[in-house]
Legacy VTK file of the C-alpha trace (Angstrom):
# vtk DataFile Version 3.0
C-alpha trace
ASCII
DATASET POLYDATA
POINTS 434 float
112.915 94.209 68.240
114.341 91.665 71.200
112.884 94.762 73.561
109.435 94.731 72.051
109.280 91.027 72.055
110.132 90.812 75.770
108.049 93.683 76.941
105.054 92.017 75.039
106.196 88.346 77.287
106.239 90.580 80.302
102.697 91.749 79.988
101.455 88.400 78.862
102.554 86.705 82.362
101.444 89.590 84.236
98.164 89.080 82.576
98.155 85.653 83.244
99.092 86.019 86.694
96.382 88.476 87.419
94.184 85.716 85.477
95.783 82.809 88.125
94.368 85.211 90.936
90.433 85.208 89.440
90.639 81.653 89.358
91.576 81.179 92.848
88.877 82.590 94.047
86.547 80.338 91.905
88.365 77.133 92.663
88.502 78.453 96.425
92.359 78.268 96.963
93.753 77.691 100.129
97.749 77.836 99.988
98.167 78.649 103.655
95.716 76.200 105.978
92.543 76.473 107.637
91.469 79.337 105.288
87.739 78.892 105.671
88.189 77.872 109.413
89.742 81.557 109.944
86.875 82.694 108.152
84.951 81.617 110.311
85.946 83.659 113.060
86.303 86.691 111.803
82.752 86.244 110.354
82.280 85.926 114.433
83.978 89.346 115.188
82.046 90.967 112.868
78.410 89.231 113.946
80.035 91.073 117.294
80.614 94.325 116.137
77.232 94.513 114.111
74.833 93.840 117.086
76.900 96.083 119.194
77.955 99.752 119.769
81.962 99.533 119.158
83.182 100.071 122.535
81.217 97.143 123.620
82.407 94.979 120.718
86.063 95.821 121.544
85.486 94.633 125.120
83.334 91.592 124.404
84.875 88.854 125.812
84.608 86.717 122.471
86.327 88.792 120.627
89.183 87.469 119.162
92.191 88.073 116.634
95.973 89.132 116.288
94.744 92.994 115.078
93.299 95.851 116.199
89.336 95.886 115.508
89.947 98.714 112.650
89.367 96.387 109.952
85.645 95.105 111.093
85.002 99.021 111.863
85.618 100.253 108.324
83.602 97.015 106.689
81.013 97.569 109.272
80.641 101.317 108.201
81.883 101.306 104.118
81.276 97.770 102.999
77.820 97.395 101.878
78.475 94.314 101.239
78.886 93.187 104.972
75.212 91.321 105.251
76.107 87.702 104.250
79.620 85.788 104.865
79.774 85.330 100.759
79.345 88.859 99.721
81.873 89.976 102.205
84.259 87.240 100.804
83.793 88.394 97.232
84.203 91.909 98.230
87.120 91.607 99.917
88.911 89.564 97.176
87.566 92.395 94.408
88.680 94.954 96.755
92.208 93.929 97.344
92.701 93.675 93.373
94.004 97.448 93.656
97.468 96.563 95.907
99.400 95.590 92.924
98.343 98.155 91.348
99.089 100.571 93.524
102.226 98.412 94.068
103.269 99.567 90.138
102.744 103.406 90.723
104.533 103.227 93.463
107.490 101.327 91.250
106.699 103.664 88.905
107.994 106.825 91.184
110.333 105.098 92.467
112.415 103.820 89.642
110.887 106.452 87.317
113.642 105.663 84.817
113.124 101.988 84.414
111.045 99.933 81.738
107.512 99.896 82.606
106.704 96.473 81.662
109.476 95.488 83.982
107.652 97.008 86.426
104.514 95.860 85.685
105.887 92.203 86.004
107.530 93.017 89.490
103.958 94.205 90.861
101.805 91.023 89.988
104.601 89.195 92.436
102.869 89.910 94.966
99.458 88.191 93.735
102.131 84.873 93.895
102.878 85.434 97.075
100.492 82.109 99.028
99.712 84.517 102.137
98.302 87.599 100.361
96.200 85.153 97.419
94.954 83.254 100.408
93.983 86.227 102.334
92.230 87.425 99.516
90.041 84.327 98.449
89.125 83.351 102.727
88.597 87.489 103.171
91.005 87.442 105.744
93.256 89.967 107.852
96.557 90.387 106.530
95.585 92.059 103.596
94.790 95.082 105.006
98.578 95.985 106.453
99.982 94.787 102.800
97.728 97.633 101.295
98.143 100.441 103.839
102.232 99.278 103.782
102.235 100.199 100.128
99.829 103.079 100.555
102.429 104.179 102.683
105.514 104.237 100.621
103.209 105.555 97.709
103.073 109.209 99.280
106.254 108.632 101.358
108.362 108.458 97.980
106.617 111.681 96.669
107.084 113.162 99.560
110.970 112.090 99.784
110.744 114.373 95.795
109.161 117.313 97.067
108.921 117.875 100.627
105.025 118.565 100.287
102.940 118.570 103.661
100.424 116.681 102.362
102.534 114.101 101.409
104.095 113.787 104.228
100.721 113.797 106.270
99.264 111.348 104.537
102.709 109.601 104.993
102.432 110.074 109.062
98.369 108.509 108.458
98.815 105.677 106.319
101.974 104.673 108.428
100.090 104.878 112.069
97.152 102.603 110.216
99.733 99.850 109.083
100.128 99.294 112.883
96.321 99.317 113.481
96.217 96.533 111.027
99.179 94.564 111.934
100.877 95.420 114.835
104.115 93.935 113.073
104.418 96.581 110.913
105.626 99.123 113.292
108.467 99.120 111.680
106.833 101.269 108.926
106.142 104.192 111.094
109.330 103.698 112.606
111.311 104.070 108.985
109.312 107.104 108.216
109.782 109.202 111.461
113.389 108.235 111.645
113.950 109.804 108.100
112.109 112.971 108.666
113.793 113.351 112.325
117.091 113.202 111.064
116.263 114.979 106.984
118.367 118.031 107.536
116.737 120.160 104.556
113.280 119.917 106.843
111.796 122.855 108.748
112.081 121.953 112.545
108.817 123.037 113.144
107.535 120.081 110.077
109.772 117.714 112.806
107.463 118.863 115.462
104.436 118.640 113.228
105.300 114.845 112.616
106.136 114.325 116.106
102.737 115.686 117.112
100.905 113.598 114.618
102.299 110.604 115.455
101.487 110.586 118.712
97.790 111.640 118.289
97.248 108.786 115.886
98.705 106.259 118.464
96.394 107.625 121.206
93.502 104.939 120.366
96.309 102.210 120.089
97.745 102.985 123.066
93.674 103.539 124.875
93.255 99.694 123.066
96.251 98.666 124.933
94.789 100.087 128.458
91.397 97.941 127.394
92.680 94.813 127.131
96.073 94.602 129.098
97.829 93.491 126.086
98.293 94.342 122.445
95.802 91.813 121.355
91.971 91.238 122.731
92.276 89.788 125.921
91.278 86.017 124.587
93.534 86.005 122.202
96.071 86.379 124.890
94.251 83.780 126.900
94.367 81.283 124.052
98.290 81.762 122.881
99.446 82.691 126.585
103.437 81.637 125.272
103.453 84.540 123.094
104.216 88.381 124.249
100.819 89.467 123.511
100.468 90.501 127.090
101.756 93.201 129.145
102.009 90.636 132.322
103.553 87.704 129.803
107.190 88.178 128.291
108.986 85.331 126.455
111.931 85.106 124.494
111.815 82.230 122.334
115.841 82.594 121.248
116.073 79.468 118.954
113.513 81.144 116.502
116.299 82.567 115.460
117.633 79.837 113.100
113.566 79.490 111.387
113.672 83.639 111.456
116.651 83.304 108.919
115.026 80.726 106.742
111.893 82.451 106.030
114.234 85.966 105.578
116.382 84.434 103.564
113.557 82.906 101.436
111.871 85.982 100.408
115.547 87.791 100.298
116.112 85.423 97.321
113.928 87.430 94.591
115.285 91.272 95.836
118.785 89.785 95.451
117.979 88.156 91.899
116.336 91.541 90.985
119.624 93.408 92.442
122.198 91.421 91.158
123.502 89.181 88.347
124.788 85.954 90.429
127.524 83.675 89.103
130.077 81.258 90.689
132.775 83.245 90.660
130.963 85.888 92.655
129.627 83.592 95.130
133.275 82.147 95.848
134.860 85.664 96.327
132.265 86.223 98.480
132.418 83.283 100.216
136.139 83.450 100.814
135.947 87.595 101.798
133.240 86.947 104.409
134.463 83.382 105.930
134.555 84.866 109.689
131.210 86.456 109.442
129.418 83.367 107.601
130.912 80.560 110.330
130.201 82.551 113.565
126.325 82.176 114.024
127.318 78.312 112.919
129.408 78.098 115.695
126.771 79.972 118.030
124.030 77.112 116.735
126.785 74.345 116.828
126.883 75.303 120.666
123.325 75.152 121.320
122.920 71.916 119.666
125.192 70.164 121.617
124.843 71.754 124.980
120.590 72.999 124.914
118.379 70.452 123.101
116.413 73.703 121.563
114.452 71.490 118.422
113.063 69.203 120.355
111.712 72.035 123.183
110.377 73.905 120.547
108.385 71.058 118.725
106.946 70.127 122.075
105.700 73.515 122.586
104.195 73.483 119.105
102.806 70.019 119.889
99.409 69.259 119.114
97.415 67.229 121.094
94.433 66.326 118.288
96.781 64.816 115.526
100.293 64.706 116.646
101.522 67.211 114.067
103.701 70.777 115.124
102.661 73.688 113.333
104.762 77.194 112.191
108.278 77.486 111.971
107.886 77.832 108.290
108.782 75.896 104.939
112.708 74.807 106.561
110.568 72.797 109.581
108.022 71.481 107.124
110.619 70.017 104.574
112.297 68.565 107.625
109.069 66.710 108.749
108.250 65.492 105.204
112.033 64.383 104.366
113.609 62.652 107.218
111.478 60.800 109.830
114.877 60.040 111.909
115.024 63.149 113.852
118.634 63.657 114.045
118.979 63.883 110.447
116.048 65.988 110.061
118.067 68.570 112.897
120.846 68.232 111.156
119.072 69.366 107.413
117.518 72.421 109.999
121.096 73.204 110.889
122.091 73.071 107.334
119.118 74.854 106.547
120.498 77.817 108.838
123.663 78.006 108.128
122.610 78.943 104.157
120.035 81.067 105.070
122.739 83.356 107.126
124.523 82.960 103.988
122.147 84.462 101.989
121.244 87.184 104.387
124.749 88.304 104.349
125.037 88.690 100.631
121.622 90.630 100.791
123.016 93.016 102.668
126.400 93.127 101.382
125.190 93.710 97.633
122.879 96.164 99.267
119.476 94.713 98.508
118.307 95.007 101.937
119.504 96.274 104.988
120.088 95.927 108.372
117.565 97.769 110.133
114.655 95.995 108.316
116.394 92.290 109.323
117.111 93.240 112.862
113.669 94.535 113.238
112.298 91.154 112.000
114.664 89.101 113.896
114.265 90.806 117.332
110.130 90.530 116.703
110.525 87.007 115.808
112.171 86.336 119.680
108.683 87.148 121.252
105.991 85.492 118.516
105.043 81.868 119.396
104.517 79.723 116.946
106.559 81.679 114.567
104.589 81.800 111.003
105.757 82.302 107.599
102.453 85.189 107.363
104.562 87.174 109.404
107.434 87.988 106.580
105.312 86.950 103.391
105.320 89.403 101.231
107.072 91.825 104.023
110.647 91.130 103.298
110.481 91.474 99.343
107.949 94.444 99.808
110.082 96.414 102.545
113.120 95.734 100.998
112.591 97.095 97.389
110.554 100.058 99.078
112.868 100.648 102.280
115.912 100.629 99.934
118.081 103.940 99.576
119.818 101.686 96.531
118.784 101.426 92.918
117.870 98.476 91.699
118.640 97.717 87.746
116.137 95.772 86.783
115.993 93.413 83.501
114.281 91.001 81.585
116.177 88.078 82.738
116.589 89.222 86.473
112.193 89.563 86.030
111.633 86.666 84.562
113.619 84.713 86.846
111.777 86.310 89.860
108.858 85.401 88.680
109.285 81.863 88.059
111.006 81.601 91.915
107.162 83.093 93.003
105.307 80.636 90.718
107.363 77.760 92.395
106.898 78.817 96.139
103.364 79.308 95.739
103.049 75.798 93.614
104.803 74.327 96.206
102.304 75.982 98.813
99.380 74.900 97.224
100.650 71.020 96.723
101.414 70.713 100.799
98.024 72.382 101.909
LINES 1 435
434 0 1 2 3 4 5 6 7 8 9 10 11 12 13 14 15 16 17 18 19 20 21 22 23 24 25 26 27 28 29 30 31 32 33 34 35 36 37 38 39 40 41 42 43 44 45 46 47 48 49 50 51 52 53 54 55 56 57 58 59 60 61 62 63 64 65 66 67 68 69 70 71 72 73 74 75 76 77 78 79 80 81 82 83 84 85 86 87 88 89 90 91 92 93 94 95 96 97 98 99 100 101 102 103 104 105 106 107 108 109 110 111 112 113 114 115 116 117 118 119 120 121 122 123 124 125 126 127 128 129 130 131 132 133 134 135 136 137 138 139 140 141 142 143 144 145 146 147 148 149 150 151 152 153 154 155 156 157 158 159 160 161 162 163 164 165 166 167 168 169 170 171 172 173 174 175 176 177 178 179 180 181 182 183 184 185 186 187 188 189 190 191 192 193 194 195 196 197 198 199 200 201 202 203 204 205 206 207 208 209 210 211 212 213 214 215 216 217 218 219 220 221 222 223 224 225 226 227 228 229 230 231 232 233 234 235 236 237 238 239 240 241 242 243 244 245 246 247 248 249 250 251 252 253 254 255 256 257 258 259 260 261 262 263 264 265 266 267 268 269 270 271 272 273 274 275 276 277 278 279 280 281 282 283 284 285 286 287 288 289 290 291 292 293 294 295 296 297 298 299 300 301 302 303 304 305 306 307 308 309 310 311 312 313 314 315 316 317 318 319 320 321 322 323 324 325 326 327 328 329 330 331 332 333 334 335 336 337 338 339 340 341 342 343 344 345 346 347 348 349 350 351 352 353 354 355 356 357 358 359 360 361 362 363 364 365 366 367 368 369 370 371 372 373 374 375 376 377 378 379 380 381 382 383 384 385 386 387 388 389 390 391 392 393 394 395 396 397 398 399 400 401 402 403 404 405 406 407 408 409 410 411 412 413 414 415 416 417 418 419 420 421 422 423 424 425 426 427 428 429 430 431 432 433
């Protein structure tokens, strides 16, 4: 009876989640800033790419954007609703209705033995998450990566059952797109080929097959690349000339670091609720076990503080001119602006702020609900992106890390529930500051 009762509460908040994600459209949500101003010029690229042939829109010096132009080529071709800027913004948000869902089939194969309602309720998390909702309502670009990254794993996981070639093609294809839709999710081709490279039960020749494919499907990347002497349209590198965008432009912003291990740890804080039950006397026995490895990147930042003034060059190259605010660095920097106007207290919450997030990061890994090669991969990306934004691991880390896991989660009621509510805050909180 207790089981029915809480599978029945499971599927009423997953209702009423999916019903929080209609409304936002019709109340025109913004929980990420400048949502219609992005609109507006991606509505440019694709005024671009509909009065011209696509080679010329690719190499028109107006357009602009973080992605490859894949995104305006499908709409330009499939969406028939592509005529008006309101029809395309309703479409989108209709379209993109289907990644959660996918999201649960691709649960469901996963953890084939756990409780479907559970399941259910772990999908509609990422309808919470501000960056995908947002997306969705403004018809924006980072959709399109979520929904190929979980197209992805969808046939990867059957293929991981059975071996089958078609899985495992449509594995190599969906893979090489993530990239073509955010460059940031290399990392997604990268987990697959590394797993059937080194899958000893596979036929060499399937190795070579994968191999090959791969490298076809990175040809137009790689001819994009050539184009525009960078991995982004060539005024996009012109107007955010600090970041490595460029081929001819390579910074390493080192004390992203720190804000890197905030937002990881942020969206490590579900997959570890969902992994684990968490009390004080675990926490202390980890605490005292891992003392060495917890204090060293404190004593690394402790170092920096005192001998490289790192916060303040960073907020000066984040300055803007028009109203005096910085922008990125994620929720750690904002809470620091809105809480302390003395600046060395506010450094000092950042350092504090740090210091737990390693914390956290270290018990992800150590209870095994993410791993290293996903938070390397993140943290090493996050060296050469200027300004650093929360988009960039919102929803990645809590999607990557459930799908990228070789560990079994064990999910419950509780564990759900409490999951749930930590998305319903974040994306309250989200909403209130924007």
């Amino acid at each position: 009876m207790k089981n029915k009762t809480e599978n029945y509460l499971l599927l009423t908040l997953s209702l009423l989640v999916y019903l929080s994600y209609f409304l936002s459209y019709f109340f025109g949500e913004d929980s990420i800033g400048g949502g219609d101003n992005d609109l507006t010029w991606i509505w440019q690229n694709f005024e671009i790419f509909k009065s011209n042939d696509i080679l010329s829109a690719i190499r028109d010096e107006k357009f602009f954007g973080n992605r490859t132009p894949l995104l305006y080529i499908i709409n330009i071709y499939l969406n028939p609703f592509i005529e008006n800027i309101d029809s395309y913004r309703f479409s989108i948000f209709i379209f993109f209705i289907i990644s959660p869902i996918i999201f649960f089939y691709t649960l469901k194969k996963y953890f084939s033995e756990e409780n479907s309602y559970i399941l259910f309720c772990v999908s509609t998390f990422l309808l919470l998450s501000p960056y995908f909702r947002s997306s969705a309502v403004w018809g924006q670009e980072i959709n399109y990566g979520i929904l190929s990254l979980i197209v992805t794993f969808f046939y990867f996981i059957k293929f991981k059952k059975n071996e089958d070639l078609l899985n495992l093609f449509f594995t190599i294809f969906f893979s090489s797109v993530c990239v073509y839709f955010d460059q940031k999710l290399l990392i997604v081709p990268l987990f697959c080929f590394y797993y059937i490279l080194f899958k000893s039960t596979l036929n060499p020749r399937v190795k070579l097959f994968s191999a090959l494919m791969y490298f076809l499907f990175s040809i137009p990347f790689l001819y994009l690349i050539s184009i525009w002497g960078g991995l982004v349209p060539t005024l996009t590198q012109k107007s955010n000339f600090l970041s490595f965008n460029s081929l001819d432009n390579f910074n390493v912003h080192y004390y992203h670091i720190g804000f890197a291990a905030t937002l990881i740890a942020l969206y490590l804080i579900p997959v570890i609720i969902l992994k684990n039950t968490i009390n004080l006397k675990i926490i202390y026995n980890f605490l005292k076990s891992h003392l060495l490895l917890i204090l060293f990147p404190s004593f690394l930042y402790i170092f920096l503080y005192i001998y490289f003034d790192w916060y303040d060059l960073l907020q000066s190259k984040l300055f803007i001119a028009q109203n005096g605010e910085t922008y990125g660095l994620g929720f750690a920097n904002k809470l620091g602006l809105i809480l302390f106007e003395d600046i060395f207290i506010r450094k000092i919450f950042t350092y504090l702020a740090f210091f737990t997030s390693w914390i956290l990061i270290i018990y992800a890994i150590k209870c095994k609900a993410t791993n290293w090669f996903l938070l390397t991969y993140f943290f090493i990306i996050s060296l050469f992106l200027l300004p650093i934004m929360q988009e960039y691991f919102d929803p990645y880390i809590f999607l990557l890390s459930i799908l990228m896991s070789s560990e079994r989660f064990k999910f419950n009621f509780k564990r759900t529930f409490t999951s749930l509510l930590f998305f319903v805050m974040a994306l309250s909180f989200a909403i209130l500051y924007y």
